[in-house]
C-alpha positions in Angstrom: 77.4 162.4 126.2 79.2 161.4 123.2 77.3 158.4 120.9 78.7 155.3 121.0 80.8 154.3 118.0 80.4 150.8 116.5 82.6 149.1 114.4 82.2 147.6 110.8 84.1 145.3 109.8 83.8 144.2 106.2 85.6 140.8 105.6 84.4 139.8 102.0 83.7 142.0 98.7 80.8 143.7 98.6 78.1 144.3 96.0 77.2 148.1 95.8 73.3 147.2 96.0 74.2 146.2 99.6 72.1 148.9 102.1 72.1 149.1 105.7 69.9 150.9 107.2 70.8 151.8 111.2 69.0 155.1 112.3 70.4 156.9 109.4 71.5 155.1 106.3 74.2 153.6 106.3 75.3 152.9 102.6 78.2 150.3 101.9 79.6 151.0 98.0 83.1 151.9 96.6 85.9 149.6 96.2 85.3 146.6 97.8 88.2 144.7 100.0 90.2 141.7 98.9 88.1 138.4 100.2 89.2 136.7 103.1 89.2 133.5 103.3 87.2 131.1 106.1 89.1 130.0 109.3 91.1 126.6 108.4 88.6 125.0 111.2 85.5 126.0 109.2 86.2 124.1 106.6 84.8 120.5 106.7 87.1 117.4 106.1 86.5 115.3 102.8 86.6 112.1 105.1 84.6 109.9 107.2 84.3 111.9 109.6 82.4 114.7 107.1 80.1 111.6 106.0 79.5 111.1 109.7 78.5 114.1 110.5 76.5 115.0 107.7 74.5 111.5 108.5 74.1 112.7 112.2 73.0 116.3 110.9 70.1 114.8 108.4 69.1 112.9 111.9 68.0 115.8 113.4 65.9 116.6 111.0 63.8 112.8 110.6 61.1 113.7 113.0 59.2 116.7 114.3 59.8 117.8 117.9 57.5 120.2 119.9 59.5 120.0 123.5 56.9 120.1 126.9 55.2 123.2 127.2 55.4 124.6 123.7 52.5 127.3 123.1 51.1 128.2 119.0 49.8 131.2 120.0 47.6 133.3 117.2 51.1 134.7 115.6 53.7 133.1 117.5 55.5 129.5 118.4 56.9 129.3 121.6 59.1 127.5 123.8 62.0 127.9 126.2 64.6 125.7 124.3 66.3 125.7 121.2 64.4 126.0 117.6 65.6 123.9 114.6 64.1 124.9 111.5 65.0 123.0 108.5 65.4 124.6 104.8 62.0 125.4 102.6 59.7 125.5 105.6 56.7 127.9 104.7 56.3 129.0 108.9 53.2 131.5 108.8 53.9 132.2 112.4 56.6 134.4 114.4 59.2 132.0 116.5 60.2 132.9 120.2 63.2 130.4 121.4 67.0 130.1 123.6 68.9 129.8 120.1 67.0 129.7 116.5 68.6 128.3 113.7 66.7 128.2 110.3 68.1 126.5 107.1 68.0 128.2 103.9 65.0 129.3 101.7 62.5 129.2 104.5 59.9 131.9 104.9 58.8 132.8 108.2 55.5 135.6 108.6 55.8 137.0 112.4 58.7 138.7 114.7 61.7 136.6 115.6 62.9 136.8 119.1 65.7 134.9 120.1 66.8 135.2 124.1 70.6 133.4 123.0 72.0 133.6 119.1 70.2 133.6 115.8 71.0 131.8 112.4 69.6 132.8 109.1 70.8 130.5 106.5 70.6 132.0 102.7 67.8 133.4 100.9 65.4 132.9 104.3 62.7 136.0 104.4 61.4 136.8 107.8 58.2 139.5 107.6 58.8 141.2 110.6 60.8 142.2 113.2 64.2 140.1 114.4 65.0 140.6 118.5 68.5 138.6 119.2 69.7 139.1 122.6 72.9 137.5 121.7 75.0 136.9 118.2 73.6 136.8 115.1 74.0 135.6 111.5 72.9 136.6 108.6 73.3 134.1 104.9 73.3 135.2 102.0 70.1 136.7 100.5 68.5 137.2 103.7 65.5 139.4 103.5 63.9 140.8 107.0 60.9 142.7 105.8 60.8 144.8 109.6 63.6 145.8 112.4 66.6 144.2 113.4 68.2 144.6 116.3 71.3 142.6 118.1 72.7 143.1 121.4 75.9 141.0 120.2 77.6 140.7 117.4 76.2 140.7 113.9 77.6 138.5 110.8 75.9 139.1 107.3 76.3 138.1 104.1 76.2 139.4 100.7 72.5 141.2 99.3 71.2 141.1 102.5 68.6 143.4 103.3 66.5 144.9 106.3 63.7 147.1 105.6 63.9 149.1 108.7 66.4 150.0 111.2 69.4 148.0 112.4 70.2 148.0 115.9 73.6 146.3 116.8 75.4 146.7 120.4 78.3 144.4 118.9 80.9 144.5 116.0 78.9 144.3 112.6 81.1 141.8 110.3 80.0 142.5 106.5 80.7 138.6 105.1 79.3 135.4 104.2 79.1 133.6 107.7 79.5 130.1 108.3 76.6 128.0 106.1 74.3 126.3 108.9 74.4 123.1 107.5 78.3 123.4 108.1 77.6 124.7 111.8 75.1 121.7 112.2 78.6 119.6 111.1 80.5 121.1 113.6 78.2 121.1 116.2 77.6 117.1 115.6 81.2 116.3 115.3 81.5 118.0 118.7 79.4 115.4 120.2 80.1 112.5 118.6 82.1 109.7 119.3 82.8 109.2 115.2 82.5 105.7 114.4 79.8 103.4 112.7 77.4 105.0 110.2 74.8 102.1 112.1 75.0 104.1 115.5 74.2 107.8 114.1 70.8 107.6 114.6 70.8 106.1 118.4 73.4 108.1 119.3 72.2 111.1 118.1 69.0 110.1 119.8 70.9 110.2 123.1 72.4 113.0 122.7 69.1 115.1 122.6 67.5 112.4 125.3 70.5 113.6 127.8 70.5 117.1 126.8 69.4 119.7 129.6 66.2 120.7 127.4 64.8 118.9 123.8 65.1 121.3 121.1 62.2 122.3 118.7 62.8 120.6 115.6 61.1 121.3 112.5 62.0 118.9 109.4 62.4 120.5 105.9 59.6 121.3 104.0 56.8 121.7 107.1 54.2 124.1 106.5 52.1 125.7 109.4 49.6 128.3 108.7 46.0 129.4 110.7 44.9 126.0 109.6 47.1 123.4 109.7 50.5 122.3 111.1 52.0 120.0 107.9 54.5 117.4 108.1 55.7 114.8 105.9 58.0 112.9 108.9 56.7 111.4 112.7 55.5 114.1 115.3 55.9 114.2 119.0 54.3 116.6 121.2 55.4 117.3 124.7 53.3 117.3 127.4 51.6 120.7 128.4 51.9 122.0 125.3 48.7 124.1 123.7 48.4 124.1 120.3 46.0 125.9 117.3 45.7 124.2 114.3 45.0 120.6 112.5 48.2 118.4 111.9 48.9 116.4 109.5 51.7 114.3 109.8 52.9 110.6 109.2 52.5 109.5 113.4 51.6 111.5 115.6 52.4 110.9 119.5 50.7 113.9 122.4 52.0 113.2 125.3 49.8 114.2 128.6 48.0 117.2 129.2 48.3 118.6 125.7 45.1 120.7 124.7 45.3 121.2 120.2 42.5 123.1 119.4 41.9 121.3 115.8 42.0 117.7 114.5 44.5 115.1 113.5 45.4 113.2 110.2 48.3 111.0 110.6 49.4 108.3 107.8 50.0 105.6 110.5 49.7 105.5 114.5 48.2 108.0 116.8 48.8 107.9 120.4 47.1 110.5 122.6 47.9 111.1 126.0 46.5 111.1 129.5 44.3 114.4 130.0 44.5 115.0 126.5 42.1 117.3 124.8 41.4 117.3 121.0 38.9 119.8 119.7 38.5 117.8 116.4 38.7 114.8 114.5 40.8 112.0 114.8 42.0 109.7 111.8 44.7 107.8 111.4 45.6 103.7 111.1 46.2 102.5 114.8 45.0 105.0 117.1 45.3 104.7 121.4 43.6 106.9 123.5 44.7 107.4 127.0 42.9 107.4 130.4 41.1 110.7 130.9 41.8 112.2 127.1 38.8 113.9 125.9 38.3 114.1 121.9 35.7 116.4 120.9 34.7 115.1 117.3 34.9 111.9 115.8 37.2 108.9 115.9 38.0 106.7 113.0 41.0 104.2 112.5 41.9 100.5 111.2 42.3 100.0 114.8 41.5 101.6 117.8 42.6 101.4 121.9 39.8 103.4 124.5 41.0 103.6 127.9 37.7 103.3 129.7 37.9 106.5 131.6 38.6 108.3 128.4 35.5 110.3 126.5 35.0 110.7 122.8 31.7 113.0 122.1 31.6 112.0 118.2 31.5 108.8 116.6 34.0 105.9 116.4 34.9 103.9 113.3 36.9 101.5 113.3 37.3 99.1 110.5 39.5 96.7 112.7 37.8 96.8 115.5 37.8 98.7 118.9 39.3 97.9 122.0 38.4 99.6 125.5 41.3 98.4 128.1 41.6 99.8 131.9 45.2 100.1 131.9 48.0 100.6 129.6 48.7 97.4 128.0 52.0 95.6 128.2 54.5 95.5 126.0 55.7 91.9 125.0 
């Protein structure tokens, strides 16, 4: 049976330090082609509606989203919807989502499996192996320190390079692909009604509110390793979700049924769910604890809210005071 041929495309110059390596090496030197230049629509507008959308973008990235049922497993984080990763995240962890999208010079330590398409903005390094069971695209500078393979089409950039073998069932396009915060434009302007700078943030709000599934989001500069989860923006974790790790972040919301396997430090306000378990400490400023959440450690706050039916094995300090209600209290 004769081998299936695949086709290269190369669409900008390239360097002759450029290496791909598929099976046997595939080595791209000589003359390089004349550039070609981006699609007129890839190009963003120098208007309001650029400024709009690059508001809206930012919005995404102002707190830290962990969507129901997400799993930190010993080298992997999970979930079944969309992952957001914003730029110089340090991620010592593998990611396993729908579609991935990671902003430039983030470094992720673990396998990358995306089940829709992948985006690699520039200079990213991922140390291990890259699974994309759609499209994917590759920045400039992109280092993937394992193997690669791509059952659609793959876009790279310049100096890219895999360590191991590339895989590709698509076209292989040898450019510098769309920049991710310019997709995140695009994507934004797509679902916005363009109009007051005031309304970015609710609607953008509603637009992941009414979405079919919350995406993961994490903001720029997050750090997760074996010991802690680090944020310097609001968290909220969905319900069901099992986590490894102590987080720090500014607040901090688990919704019910979460199990975190570590402590937490928020800035501000912590609010834990119903049938909640914390294997560790929790500080923070105004902390509520829901009916039947169990914290295994100790509690300390300015202020403090006990559901009755909930346990805490440590001890509570509260400087404030401490409250111990029987039902959720009212909002004025």
């Amino acid at each position: 049976m004769a081998e299936e041929k695949k086709r290269v495309i190369i669409a900008d110059p390239i360097h002759d330090d450029v290496l791909i390596h598929a099976g046997e090496e595939l080595l791209i030197d000589g003359e390089p082609s004349a550039p070609v230049p981006l699609p007129q629509e890839q190009e963003p507008s120098r208007g309001e509606e650029c400024v709009v959308a690059a508001i809206a973008a930012a919005e995404l990235f102002k707190k830290c989203i962990l969507p129901d049922k997400t799993e930190l497993q010993e080298c992997i984080l999970k979930t079944k919807n969309d992952i957001l990763v914003g730029d110089h995240c340090d991620i010592n962890y593998g990611l396993y989502g729908n579609d991935i999208v990671v902003c430039e010079f983030c470094k992720l330590t673990g396998d990358v499996v995306a089940e829709g398409d992948l985006r690699i903005d520039n200079f990213c390094e991922i140390n291990g192996a890259v699974i994309c069971n759609g499209d994917a695209y590759f920045g400039e500078g992109v280092k993937v320190h394992g193997k690669l393979t791509v059952c659609g089409n793959l876009d790279i950039g310049d100096k890219v390079t895999i360590d191991k073998e590339v895989r590709a069932w698509g076209d292989i396009c040898i450019r510098n692909p769309m920049p991710v915060i310019l997709y995140l434009f695009l994507y934004v302007m797509t679902m916005l009604h363009l109009g007051n700078e005031d309304e970015v943030e609710k609607t953008v709000s509603a637009i992941i509110s009414e979405a079919n599934s919350e995406p993961l989001v994490l903001p720029p500069k997050t750090t997760m390793d074996l010991r802690y989860i680090s944020v310097a923006a609001p968290m909220e974790i969905g319900a069901n979700s099992r986590l490894h790790g102590n987080i720090k972040a500014k607040t901090l919301v688990l919704k019910n049924d979460v199990t975190l396997f570590g402590g937490i430090h928020a800035g501000s306000r912590v609010n834990i769910g119903e049938r909640t378990a914390v294997h560790g400490d929790v500080i923070g400023q105004n902390i509520r604890i829901e009916r039947g959440a169990d914290i295994l450690g100790d509690v300390a706050g300015s202020r403090i809210w006990l559901h009755e039916d909930a346990m805490v094995s440590g001890i509570i300090r509260s400087t404030g005071g401490l409250t111990i209600g029987r039902s959720r209290e009212k909002k004025s």
